[in-house]
OpenMM code with the backbone's topology and positions (N, CA, C; nanometers):
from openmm import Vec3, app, unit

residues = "UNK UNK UNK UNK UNK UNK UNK UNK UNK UNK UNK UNK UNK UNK UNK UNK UNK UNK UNK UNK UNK UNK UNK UNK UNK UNK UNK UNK UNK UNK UNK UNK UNK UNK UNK UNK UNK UNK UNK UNK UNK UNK UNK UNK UNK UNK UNK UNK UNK UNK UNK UNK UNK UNK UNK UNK UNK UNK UNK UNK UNK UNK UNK UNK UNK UNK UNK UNK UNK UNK UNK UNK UNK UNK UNK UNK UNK UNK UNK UNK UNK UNK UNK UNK UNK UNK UNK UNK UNK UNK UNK UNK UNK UNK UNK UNK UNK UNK UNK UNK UNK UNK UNK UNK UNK UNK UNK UNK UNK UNK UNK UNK UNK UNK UNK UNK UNK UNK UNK UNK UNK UNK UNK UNK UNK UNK UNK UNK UNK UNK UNK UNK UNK UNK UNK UNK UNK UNK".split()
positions = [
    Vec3(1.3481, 1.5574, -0.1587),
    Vec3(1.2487, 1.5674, -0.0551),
    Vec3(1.2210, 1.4306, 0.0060),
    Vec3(1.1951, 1.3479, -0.0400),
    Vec3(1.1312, 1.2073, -0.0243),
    Vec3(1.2262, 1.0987, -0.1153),
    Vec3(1.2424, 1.0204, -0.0782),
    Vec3(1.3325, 0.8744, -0.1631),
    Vec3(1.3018, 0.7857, -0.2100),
    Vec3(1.1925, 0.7521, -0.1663),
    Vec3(1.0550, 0.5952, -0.1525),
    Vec3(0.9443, 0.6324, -0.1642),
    Vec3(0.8170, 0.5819, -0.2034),
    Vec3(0.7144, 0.6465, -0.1394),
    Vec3(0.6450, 0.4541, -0.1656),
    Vec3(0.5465, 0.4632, -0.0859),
    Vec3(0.5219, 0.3124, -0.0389),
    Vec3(0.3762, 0.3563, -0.0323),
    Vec3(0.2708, 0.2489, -0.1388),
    Vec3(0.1484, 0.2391, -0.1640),
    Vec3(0.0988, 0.1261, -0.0989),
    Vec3(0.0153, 0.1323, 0.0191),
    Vec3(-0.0385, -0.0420, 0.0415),
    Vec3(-0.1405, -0.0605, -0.0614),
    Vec3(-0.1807, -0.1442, -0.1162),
    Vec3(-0.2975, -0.1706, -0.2105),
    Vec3(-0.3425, -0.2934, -0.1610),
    Vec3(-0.4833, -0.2942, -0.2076),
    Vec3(-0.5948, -0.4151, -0.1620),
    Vec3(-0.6241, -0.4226, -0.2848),
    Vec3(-0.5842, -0.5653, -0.4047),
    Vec3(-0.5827, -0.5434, -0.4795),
    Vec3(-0.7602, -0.6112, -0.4990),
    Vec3(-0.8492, -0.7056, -0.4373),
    Vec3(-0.9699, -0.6752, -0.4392),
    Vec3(-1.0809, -0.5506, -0.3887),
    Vec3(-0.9821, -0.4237, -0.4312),
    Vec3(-1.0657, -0.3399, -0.3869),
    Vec3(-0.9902, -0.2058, -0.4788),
    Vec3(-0.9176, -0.2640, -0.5998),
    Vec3(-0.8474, -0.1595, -0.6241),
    Vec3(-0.9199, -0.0274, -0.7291),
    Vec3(-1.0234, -0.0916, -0.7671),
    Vec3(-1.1004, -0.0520, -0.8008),
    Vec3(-1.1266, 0.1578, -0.7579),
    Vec3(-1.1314, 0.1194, -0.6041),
    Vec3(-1.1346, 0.2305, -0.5559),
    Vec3(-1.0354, 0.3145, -0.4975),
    Vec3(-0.9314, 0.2621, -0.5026),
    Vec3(-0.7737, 0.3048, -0.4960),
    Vec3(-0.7234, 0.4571, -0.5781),
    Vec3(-0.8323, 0.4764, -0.7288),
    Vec3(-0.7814, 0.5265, -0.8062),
    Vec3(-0.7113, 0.6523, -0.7794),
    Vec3(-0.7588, 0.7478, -0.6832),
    Vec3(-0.7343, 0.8706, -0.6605),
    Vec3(-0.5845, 0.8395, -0.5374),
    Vec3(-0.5697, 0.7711, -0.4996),
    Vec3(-0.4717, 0.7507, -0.3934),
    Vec3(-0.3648, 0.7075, -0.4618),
    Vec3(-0.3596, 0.5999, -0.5634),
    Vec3(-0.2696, 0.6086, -0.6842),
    Vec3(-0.2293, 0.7022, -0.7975),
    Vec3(-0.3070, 0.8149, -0.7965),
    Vec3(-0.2775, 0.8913, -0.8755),
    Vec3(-0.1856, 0.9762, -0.7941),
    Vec3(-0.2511, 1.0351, -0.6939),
    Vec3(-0.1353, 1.1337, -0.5753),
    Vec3(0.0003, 1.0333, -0.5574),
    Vec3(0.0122, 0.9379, -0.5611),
    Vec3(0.1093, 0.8873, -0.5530),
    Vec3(0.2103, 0.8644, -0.6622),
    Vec3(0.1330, 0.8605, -0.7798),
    Vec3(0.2259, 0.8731, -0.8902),
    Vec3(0.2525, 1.0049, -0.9440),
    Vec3(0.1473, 1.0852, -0.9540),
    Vec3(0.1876, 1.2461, -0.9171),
    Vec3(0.3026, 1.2791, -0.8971),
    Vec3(0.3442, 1.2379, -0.7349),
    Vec3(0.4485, 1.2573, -0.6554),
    Vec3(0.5996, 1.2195, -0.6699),
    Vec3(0.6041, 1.0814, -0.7032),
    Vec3(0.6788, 1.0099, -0.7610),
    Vec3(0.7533, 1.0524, -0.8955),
    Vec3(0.6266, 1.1168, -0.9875),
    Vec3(0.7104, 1.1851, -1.0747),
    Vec3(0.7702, 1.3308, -1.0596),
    Vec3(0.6926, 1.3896, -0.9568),
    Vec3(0.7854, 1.5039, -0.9498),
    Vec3(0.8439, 1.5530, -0.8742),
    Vec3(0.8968, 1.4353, -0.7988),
    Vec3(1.0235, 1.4254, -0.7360),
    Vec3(1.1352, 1.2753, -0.8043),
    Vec3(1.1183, 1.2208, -0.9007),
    Vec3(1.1835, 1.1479, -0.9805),
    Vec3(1.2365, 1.0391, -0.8362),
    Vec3(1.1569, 0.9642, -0.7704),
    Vec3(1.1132, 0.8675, -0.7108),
    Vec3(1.0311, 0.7457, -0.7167),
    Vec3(1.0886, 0.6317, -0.6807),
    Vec3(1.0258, 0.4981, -0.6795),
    Vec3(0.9286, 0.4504, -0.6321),
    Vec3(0.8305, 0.4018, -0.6452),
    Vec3(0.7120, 0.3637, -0.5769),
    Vec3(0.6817, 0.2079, -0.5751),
    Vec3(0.6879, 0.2030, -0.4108),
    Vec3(0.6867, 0.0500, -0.3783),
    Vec3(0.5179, 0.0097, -0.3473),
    Vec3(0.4733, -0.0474, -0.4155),
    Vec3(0.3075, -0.1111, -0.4029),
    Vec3(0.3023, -0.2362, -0.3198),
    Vec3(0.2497, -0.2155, -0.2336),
    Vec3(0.2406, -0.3531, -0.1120),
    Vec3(0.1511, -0.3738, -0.0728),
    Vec3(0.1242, -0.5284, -0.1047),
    Vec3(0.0186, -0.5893, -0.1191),
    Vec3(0.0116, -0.7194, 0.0424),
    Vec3(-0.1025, -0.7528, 0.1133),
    Vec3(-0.0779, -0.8235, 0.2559),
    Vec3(-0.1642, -0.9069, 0.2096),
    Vec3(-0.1153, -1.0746, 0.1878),
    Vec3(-0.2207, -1.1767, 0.1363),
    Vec3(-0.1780, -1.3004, 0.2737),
    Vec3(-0.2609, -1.3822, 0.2697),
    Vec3(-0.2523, -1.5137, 0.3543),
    Vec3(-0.1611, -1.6145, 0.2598),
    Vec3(-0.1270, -1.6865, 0.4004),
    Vec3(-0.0676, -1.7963, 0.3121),
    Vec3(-0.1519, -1.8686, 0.2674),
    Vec3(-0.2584, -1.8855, 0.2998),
    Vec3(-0.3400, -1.9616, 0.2624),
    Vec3(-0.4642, -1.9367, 0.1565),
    Vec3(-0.5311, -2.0525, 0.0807),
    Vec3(-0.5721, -1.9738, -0.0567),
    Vec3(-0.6882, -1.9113, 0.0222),
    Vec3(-0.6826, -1.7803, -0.0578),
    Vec3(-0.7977, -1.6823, -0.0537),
    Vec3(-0.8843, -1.6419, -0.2021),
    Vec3(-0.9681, -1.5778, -0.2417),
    Vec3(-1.0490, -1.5071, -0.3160),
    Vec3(-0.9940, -1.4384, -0.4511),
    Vec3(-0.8597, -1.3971, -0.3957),
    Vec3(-0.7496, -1.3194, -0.5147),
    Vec3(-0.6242, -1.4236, -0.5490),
    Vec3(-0.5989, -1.5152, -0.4681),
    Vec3(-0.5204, -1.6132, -0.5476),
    Vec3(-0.5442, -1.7616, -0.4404),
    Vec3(-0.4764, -1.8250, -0.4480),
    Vec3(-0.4311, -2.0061, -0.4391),
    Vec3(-0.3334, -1.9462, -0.3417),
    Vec3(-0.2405, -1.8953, -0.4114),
    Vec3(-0.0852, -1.9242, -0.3141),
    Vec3(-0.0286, -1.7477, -0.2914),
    Vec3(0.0774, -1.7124, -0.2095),
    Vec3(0.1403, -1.6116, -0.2027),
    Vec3(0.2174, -1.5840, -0.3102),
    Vec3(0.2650, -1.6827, -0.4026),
    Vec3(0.3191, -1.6561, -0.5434),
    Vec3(0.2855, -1.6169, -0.6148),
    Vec3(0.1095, -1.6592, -0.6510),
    Vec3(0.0184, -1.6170, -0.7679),
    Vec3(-0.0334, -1.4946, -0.6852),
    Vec3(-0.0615, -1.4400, -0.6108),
    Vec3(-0.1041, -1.3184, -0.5025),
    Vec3(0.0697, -1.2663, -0.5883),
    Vec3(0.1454, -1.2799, -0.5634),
    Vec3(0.3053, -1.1692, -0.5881),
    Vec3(0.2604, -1.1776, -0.7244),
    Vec3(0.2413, -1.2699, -0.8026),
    Vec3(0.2841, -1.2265, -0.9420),
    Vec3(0.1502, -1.1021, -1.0597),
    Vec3(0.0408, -1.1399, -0.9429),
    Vec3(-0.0738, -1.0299, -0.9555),
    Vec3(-0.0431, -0.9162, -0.9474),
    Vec3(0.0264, -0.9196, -0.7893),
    Vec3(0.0274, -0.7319, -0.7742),
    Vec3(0.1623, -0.6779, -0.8361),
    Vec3(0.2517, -0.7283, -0.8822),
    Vec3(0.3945, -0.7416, -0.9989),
    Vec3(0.2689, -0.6743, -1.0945),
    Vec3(0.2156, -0.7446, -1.1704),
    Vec3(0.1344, -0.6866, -1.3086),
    Vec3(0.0476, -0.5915, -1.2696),
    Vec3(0.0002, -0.5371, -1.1424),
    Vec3(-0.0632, -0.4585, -1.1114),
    Vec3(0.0406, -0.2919, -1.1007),
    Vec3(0.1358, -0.3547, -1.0281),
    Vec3(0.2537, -0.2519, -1.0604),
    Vec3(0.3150, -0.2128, -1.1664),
    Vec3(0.3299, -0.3157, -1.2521),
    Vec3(0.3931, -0.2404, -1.3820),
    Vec3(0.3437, -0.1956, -1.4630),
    Vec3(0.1828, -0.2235, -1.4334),
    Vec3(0.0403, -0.1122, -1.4796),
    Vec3(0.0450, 0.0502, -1.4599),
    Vec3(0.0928, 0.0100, -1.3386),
    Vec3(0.0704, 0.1524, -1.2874),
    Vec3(0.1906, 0.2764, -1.3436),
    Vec3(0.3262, 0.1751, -1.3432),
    Vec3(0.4708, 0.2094, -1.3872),
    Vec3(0.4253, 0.2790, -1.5230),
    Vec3(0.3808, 0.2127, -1.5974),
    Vec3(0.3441, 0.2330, -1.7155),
    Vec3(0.2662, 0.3273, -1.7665),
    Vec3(0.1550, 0.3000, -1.6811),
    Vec3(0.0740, 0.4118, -1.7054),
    Vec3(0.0789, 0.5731, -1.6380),
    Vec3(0.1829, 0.5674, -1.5269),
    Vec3(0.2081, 0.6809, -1.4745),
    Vec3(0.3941, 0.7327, -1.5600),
    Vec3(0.4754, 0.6748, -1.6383),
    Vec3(0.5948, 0.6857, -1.6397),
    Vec3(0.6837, 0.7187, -1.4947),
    Vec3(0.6448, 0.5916, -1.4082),
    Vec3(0.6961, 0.6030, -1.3167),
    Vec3(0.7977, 0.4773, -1.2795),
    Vec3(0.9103, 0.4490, -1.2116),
    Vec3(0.9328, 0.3611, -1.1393),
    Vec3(0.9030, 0.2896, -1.0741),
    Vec3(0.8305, 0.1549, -1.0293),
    Vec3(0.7659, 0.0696, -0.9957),
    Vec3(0.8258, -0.0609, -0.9131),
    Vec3(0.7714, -0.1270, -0.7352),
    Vec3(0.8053, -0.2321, -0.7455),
    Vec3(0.6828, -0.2719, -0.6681),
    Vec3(0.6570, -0.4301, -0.6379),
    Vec3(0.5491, -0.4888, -0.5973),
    Vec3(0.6502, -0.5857, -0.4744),
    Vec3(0.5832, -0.5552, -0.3916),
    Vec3(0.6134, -0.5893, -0.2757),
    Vec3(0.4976, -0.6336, -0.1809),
    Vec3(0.5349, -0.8048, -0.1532),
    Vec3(0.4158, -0.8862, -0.0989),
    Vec3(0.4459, -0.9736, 0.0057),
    Vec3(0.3691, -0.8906, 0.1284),
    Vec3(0.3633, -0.9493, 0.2739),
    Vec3(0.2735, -1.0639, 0.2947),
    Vec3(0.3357, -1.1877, 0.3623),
    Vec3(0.2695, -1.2596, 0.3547),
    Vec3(0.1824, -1.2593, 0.5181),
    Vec3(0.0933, -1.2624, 0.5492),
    Vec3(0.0255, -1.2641, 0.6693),
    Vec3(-0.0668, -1.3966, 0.7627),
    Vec3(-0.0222, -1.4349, 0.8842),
    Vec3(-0.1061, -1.5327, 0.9156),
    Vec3(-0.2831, -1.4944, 0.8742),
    Vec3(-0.3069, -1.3678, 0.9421),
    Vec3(-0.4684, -1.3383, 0.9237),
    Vec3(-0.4327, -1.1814, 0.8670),
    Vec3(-0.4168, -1.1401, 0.7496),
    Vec3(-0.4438, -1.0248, 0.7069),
    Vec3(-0.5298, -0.8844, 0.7237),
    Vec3(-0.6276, -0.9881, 0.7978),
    Vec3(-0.7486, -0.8993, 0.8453),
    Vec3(-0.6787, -0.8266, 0.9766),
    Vec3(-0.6536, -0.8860, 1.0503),
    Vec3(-0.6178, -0.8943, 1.1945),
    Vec3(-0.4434, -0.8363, 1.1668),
    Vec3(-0.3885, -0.8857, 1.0992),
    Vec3(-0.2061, -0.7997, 1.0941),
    Vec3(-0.2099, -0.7465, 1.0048),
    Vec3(-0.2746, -0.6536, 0.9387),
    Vec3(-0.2279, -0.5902, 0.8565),
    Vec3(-0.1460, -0.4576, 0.8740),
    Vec3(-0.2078, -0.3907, 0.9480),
    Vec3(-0.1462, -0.2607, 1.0042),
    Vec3(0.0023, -0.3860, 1.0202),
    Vec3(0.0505, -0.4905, 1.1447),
    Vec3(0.1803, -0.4647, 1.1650),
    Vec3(0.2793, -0.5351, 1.0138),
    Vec3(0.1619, -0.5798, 0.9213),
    Vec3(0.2370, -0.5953, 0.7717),
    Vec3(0.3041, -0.5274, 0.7308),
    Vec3(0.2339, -0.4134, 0.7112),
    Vec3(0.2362, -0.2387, 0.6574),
    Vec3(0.3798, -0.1754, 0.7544),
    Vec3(0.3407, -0.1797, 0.8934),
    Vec3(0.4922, -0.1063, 0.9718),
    Vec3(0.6035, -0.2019, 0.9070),
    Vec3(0.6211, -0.3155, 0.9197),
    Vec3(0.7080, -0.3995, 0.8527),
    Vec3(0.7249, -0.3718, 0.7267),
    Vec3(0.6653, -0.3271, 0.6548),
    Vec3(0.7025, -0.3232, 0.4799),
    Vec3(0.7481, -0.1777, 0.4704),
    Vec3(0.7203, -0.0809, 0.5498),
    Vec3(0.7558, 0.0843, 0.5420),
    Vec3(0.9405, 0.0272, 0.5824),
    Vec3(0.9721, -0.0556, 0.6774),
    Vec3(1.0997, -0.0580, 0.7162),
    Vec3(1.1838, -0.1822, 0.6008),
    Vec3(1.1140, -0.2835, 0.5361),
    Vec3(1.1391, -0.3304, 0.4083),
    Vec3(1.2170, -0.2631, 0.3259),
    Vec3(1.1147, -0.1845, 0.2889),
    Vec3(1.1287, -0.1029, 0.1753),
    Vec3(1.2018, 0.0011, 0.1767),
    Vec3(1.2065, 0.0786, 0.2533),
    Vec3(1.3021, 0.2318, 0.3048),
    Vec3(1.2202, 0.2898, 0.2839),
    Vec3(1.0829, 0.2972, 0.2904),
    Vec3(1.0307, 0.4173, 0.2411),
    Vec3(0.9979, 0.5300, 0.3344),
    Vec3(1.0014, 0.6639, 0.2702),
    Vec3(1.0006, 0.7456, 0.3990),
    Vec3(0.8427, 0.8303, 0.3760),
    Vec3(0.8191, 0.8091, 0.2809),
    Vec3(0.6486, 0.8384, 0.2620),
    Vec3(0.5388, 0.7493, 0.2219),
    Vec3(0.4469, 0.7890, 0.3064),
    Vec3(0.3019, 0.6494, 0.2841),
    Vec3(0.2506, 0.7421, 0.1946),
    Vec3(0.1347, 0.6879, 0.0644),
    Vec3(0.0070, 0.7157, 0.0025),
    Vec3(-0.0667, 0.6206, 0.0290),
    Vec3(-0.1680, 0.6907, 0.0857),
    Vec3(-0.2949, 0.5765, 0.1201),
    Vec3(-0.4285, 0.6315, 0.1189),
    Vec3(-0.4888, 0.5495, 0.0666),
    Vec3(-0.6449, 0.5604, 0.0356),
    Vec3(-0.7158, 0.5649, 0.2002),
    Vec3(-0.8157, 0.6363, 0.2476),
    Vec3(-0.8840, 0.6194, 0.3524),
    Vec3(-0.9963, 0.6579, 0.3085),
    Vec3(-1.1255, 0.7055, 0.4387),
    Vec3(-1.2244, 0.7178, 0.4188),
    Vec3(-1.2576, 0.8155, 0.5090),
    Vec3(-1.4095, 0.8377, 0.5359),
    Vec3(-1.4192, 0.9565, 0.5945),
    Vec3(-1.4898, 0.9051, 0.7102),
    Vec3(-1.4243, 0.9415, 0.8367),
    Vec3(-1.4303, 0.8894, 0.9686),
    Vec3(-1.5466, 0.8544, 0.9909),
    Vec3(-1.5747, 0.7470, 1.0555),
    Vec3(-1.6984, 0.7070, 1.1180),
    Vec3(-1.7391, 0.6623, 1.2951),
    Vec3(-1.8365, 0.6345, 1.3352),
    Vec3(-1.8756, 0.5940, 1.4234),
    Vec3(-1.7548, 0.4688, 1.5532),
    Vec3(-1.7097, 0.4110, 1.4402),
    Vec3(-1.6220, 0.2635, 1.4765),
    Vec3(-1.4707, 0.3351, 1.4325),
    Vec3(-1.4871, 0.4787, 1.4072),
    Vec3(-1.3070, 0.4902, 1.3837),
    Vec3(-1.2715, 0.5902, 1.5878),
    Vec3(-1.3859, 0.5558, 1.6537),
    Vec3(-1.3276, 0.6692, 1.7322),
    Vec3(-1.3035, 0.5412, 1.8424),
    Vec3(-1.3428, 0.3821, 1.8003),
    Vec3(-1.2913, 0.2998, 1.9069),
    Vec3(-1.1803, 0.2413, 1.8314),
    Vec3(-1.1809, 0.2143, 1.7189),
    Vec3(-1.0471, 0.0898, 1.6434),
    Vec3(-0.9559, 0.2355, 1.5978),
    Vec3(-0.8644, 0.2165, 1.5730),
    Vec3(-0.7822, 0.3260, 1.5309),
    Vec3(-0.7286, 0.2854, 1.3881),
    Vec3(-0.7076, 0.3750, 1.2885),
    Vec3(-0.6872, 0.3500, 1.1452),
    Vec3(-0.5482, 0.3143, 1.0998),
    Vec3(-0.5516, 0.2274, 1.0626),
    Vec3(-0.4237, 0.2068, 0.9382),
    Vec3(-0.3142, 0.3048, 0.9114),
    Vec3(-0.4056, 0.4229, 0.8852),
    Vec3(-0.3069, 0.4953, 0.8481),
    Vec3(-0.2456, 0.5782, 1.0073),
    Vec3(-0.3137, 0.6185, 1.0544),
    Vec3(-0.3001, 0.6938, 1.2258),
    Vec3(-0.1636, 0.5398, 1.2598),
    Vec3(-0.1931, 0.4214, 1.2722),
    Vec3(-0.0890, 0.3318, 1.3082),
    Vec3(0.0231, 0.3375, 1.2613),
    Vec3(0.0251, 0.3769, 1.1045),
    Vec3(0.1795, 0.3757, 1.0409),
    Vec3(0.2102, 0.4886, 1.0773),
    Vec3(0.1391, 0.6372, 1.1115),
    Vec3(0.1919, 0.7168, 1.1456),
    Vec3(0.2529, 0.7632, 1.2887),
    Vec3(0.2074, 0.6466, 1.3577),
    Vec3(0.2726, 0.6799, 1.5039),
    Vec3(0.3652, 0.5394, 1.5403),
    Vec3(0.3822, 0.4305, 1.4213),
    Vec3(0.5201, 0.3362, 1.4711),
    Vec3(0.5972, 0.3336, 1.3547),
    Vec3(0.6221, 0.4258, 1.2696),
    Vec3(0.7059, 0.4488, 1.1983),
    Vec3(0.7759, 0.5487, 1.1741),
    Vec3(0.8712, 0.6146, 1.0832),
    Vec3(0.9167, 0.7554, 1.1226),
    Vec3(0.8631, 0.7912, 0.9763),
    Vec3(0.8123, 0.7201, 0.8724),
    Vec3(0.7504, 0.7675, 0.7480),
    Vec3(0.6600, 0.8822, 0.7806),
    Vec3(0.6534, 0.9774, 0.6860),
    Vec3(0.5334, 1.0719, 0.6505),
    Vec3(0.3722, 1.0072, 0.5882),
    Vec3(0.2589, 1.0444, 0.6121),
    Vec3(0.1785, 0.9617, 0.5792),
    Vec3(0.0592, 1.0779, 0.4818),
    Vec3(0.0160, 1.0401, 0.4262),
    Vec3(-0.0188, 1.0987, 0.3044),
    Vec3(-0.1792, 1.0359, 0.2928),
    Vec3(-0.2587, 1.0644, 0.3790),
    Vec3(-0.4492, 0.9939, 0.3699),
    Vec3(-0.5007, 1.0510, 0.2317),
    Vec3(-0.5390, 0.9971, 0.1893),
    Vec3(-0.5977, 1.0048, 0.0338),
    Vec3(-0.7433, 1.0004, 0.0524),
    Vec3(-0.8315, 1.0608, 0.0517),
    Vec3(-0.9762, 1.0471, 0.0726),
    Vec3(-1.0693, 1.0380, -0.0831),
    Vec3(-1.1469, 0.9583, -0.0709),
    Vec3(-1.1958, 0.9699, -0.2237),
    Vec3(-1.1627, 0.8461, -0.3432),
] * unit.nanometer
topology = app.Topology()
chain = topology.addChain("A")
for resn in residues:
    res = topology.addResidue(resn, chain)
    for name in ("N", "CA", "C"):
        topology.addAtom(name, app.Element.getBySymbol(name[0]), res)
């Protein structure tokens, strides 16, 4: 059915990820598929690391958490971004074509006031990529 399936994670926020990682490892196992976790940090030091190395070697141990704890296949994959805030969406289209993946899991939220002028993350990967996209609410 699917070949890839490609998780963006915020790993200061992963906290609340949980249910969007689970559908994703769910999936992964039962279709005996790889799951690429991608993480969008600055080059410059931020809050979760110093450098883009110590940011890669975080979400690496964050992935093989997940590998582990789901008996799944696992890789960590880390975009580096001038302003993360501001490119992330075109991080994310870039890492869906990285990676090969042909399905997104992603955590969202439940629409608000400011989603009917900015358009979402996930609505973006789903209209400049040819991936399937998978909104995780919760």
């Amino acid at each position: 059915m699917y070949k890839k399936i490609m998780v963006p994670v915020d790993l200061g926020h992963a906290d609340k990820l949980r249910r969007s990682l689970d559908v994703a490892a769910d999936l992964a196992r039962r279709y005996a598929i790889p799951v690429a976790y991608v993480g969008v940090t600055a080059a410059t030091p931020g809050p979760l690391a110093h450098t883009p190395a110590e940011f890669g070697r975080k979400l690496e141990a964050f992935a093989r958490g997940e590998a582990e704890r789901h008996g799944i296949t696992a890789e960590a994959v880390t975009m580096v971004s001038h302003d993360p805030t501001t490119d992330v969406d075109d991080a994310l289209i870039d890492a869906v074509h990285r990676c090969g993946s042909d399905l997104v899991v992603m955590a969202t939220h439940v629409p608000g006031m400011i989603d009917r002028v900015w358009p979402s993350n996930g609505g973006r990967l789903a209209t400049h990529t040819d991936a399937s996209v998978f909104l995780v609410r919760g």
